[in-house]
Each structure stands twice: as C-alpha cells, then as structure tokens.
N, C-alpha and C positions, 0 to 999 in steps of 0.2 A: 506111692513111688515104687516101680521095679527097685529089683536089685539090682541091676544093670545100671541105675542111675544114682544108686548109692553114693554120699559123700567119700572119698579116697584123703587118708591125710597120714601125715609122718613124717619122721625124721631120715635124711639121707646125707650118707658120709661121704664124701668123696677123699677120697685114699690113694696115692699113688708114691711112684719116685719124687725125687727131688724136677723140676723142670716140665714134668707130663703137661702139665697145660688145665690142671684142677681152676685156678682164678681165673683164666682166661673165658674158660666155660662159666665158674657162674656169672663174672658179668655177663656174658651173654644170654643166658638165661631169662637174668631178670630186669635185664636191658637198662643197667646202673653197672655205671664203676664204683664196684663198694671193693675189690680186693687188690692192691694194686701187683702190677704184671713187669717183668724183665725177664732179660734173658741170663742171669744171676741165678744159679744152685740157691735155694735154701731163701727164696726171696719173701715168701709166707712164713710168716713165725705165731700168729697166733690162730686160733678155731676162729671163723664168719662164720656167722649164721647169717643166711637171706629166705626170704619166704617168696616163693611164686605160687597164685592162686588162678585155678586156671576151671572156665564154666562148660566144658565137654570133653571130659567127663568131669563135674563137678569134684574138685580136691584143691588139697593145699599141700603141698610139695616144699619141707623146711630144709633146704639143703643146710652141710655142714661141710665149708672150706678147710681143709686143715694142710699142716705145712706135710712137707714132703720126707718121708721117710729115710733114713740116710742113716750112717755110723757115726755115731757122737763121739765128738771131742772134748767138748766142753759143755758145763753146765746150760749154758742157753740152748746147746742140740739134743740134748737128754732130757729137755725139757721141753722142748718143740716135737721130737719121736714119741716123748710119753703121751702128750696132746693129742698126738693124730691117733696111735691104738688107743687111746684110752672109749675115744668113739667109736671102735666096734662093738663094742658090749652094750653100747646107750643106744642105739639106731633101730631104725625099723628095717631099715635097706642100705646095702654097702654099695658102691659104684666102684671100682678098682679101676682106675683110668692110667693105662700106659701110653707110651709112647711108639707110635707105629714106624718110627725111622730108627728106632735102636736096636739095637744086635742080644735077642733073647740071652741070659746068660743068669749067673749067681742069683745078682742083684732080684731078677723075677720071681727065681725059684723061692729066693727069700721074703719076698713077699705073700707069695702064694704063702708058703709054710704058715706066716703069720696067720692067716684068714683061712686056715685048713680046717678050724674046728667053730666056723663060723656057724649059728645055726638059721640064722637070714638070709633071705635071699640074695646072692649075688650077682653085678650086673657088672662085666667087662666092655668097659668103654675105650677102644682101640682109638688113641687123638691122634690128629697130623697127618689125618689120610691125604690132604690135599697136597702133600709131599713124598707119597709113594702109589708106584702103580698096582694095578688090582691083579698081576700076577705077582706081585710080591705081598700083596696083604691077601690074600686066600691060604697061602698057606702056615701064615703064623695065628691068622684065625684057627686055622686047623690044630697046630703045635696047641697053643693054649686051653682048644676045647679039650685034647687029649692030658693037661695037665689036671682037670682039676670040671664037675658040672657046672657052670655057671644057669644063672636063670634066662640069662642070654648075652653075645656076644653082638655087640651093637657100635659099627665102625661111625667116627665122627672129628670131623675140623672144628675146633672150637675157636679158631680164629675166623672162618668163613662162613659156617654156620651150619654147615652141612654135615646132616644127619642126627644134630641136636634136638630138631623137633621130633624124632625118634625114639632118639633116648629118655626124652622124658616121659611121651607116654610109655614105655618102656618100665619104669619107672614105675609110673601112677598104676600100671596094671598091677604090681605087685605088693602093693602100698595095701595096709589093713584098713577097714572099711571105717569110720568114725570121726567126729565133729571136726570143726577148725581148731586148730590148736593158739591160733593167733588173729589178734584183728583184721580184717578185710586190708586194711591201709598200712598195717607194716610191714618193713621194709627188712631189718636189718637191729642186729641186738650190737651193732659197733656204734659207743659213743663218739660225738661229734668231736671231739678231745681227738682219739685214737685215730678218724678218718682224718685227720688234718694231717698228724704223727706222721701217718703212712704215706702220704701225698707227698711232704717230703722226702720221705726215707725212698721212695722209687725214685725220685727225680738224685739222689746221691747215686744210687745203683745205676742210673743210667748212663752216668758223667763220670765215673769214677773206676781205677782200676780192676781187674778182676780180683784180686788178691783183698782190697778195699773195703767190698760191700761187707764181708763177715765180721769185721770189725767197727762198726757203724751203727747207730741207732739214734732215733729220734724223740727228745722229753721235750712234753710241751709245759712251757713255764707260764705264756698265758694265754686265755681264750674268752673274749670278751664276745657277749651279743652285738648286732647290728645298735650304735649308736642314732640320735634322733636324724643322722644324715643316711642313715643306713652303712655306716662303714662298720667292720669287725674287726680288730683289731687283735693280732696273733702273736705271739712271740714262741721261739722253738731253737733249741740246744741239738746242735749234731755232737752226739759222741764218739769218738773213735779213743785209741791205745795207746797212743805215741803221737808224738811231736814231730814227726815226720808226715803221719798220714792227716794231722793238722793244715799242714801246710798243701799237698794236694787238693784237699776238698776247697777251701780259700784259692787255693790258683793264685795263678800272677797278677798283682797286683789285683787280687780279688775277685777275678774276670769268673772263674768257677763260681761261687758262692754268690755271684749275683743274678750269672743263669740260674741256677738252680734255683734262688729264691722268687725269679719270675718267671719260672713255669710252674715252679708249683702253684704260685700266686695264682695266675690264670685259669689252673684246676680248679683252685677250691674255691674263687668264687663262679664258676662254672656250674660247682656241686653246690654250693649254699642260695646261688642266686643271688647274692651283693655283693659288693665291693669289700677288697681285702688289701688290711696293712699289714703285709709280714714282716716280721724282724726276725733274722736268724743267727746264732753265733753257735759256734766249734768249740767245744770245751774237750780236753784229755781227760780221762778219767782210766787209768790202768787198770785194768783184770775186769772191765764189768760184766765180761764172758761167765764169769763165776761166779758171782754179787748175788747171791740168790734173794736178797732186799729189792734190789733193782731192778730184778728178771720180776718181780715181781710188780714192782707198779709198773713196769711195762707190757702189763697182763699174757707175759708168758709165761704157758700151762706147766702143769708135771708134777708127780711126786714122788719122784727118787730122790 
C-alpha cells in the first residue's frame, strides 16, 4: 500500500465560544443526534466523543464535542471551561469553530491567546456562513489569518451542510498516520443513561425561559431495557434552584411538563428504536451549581 493510502486516525477537539454551532456540526458529521442543540449559551456541559470512519482516504476521525468556552460563575462553569482546555493538550488536532455572524472582539482574542502555544495543528472553522454574504466573510477570513497561522481556514454551515465535507477531509489531511483507535461499529462513549439525561434537558431549554436553562439539569432515577413487549421504561428528575422556576417548567396546570415529556418521548424512542414510558418530576434542590458530588455524577468534567 502507498503512502498516500495510509490509515489517517485521531483525536479532534472542537473548541469554540459558547453557541458557535460545535453539536450541531458533529451531529451532522456523523449523521446521529448524539449532542443535543438550542439556541441557549452554555447548552453542552459535558466532552462527546463520536467516531466517523470514512474509506477514501481510509481513517478514523474521533471527534471531541466540548462545551463552550465562557467566564465562569460557578462551579458547574469552571468545570465545563476546564473540560473543553483540558483537550487541547490530549488531541491530535484542534478545530476552533466561530461564529461567522459575530462582531470579532475580546472574546476571539481570548480564545486565540488560549491556543497560542498550541503545538498541533490548527483548523479554523468559520459556522453560519449561510447567514452571511461572502463580501463580509472574506474579510474576517482575512482579520483571523492575520491573527494567528492556522493549518487552514475552512468556511462552513453546520446546520446546511455546506462546506462540512471540507472540513473534514481538511481534517483527515492533517491527522497522523496509524491504526483505528476504535471498533468499525462505534458510535459514541455517551452512556445510554446520559443520551436520555440530555434529550430531556434540550426539550427544558427549548420550552423554558432564557434566564431558566442555567439553572436546570437532568438525573435519571431509572432506566430499564426493552421489556418482553419491547417497552423501556424511564424515569428522570428535572432539577432547578427555587420554587418558583418549579413551577415554570410544570406550567399550568402541567401543560409544560407534559410537552416536554412528549417530545422528548418521541426522541428517544426515535434514538433506541422502541417504545418509551417516561416519567418525569421537578425536584428543587438549591446551590447544585456548586455540588461538586453532583456535578459530578452528572459527569461534568474539571479539576479546579
């Protein structure tokens, strides 16, 4: 075998602001909703790993989902920042994915600075082209290549699709030469537990105030296999802070809390392929922002 036909495989970070559109891209990647997506700051809280294996050029491409970079308030955000740098130093290749409709400022420079003493290759992935015109993305293409060498600056809609099959051979060129690092058939290191967690936890973020979703999180209390009728039987705890944002998520007369419970229904058995009994309740539990027990079986990362 050339070398030109050499195996391609490794790990790749996708890094960005809070909102750039890092989940959006990998499900489309790897043509599964494994990370879920809103239009909520701060809607990724933990590392996805998904693997897309792809046969010209033969490689395996393990992307790394992580949440979005921002100023930490609290322990659950200091622990979701720590998450996402912590995979620069573990990666084979970094993606730095902005946002092509935002106004270059701090926030970028701050970024960059992060990833200044990066010694892997890095690939700027400019999202949301399909909402600006190409005399305005020529010249922040430009602004950016002058901030900093990239290994290339590679424009892309991860919600249309366009320009993604770019970015990844993009990607695979750059990727070191060496075996699969995972079976042909997997998918994804999120337990089925955590995909269900999240399924809810987007359908609160979509239904619920702005102010809302940072205070919210999803324990699943239980998770049965497909019984002999094939049903799966779920149960799952919405947490929030107060007895106030109780009563939002539940709505009137419960009208919220039973949308929510059947759409998410309709995902996960979408994603499992059977039939699904959800049960869902709203528990208050104060400060679990800072719980560092709790952040923790709720496998977010960090170790400050």
């Amino acid at each position: 075998m050339s070398s030109a036909r050499r195996m391609r495989s490794g790990f790749v970070s996708l890094v960005g602001r809070p909102n750039a559109g890092k989940s959006t891209l990998l499900n489309r990647v790897v043509g599964r909703k494994l990370a879920i997506v809103s239009d909520k700051p701060q809607t990724t809280r933990n590392r996805i790993l998904a693997v897309k294996n792809l046969s010209d050029p033969p490689s395996q491409v393990v992307f790394v989902d992580t949440p979005g970079i921002h100023r930490p308030l609290h322990r659950l955000n200091v622990r979701m920042v720590d998450s996402a740098l912590e995979t620069i130093g573990e990666v084979d290749v970094l993606v730095l994915m902005l946002d092509a409709t935002a106004r270059t400022g701090a926030g970028d420079r701050y970024l960059l600075t992060l990833i200044e003493k990066a010694t892997i290759p890095v690939v700027l992935a400019l999202n949301k082209i399909d909402l600006v015109t190409k005399t305005e993305l020529l010249p922040l293409m430009d602004w950016y290549h002058r901030q900093r060498s990239f290994a290339a600056i590679v424009p892309v809609s991860a919600l249309t699709g366009d320009g993604v099959a770019d970015l990844v051979r993009t990607v695979v060129d750059v990727l070191p030469e060496g075996d699969a690092l995972y079976p042909e058939d997997y998918l994804t290191d999120q337990p089925e537990r955590v995909l269900a967690a999240e399924t809810v936890r987007e359908k609160v973020l979509q239904h619920t105030r702005a102010e809302l979703p940072f205070a919210t999180a999803v324990v699943v209390e239980q998770f049965d296999d497909p019984d002999g009728d094939g049903l799966m039987r779920m149960a799952c705890s919405i947490l929030v802070e107060r007895g106030s944002q109780k009563r939002i998520v539940i709505g009137h007369r419960g009208a919220l809390i039973k949308q929510i419970g059947s759409e998410a229904r309709a995902d996960l058995e979408r994603f499992f392929g059977s039939r699904v009994y959800l049960e869902l309740h709203v528990r208050v539990k104060a400060g679990w922002r800072e719980d560092d027990r709790l952040l923790g079986e709720l496998g977010i990362g960090g170790s400050r």
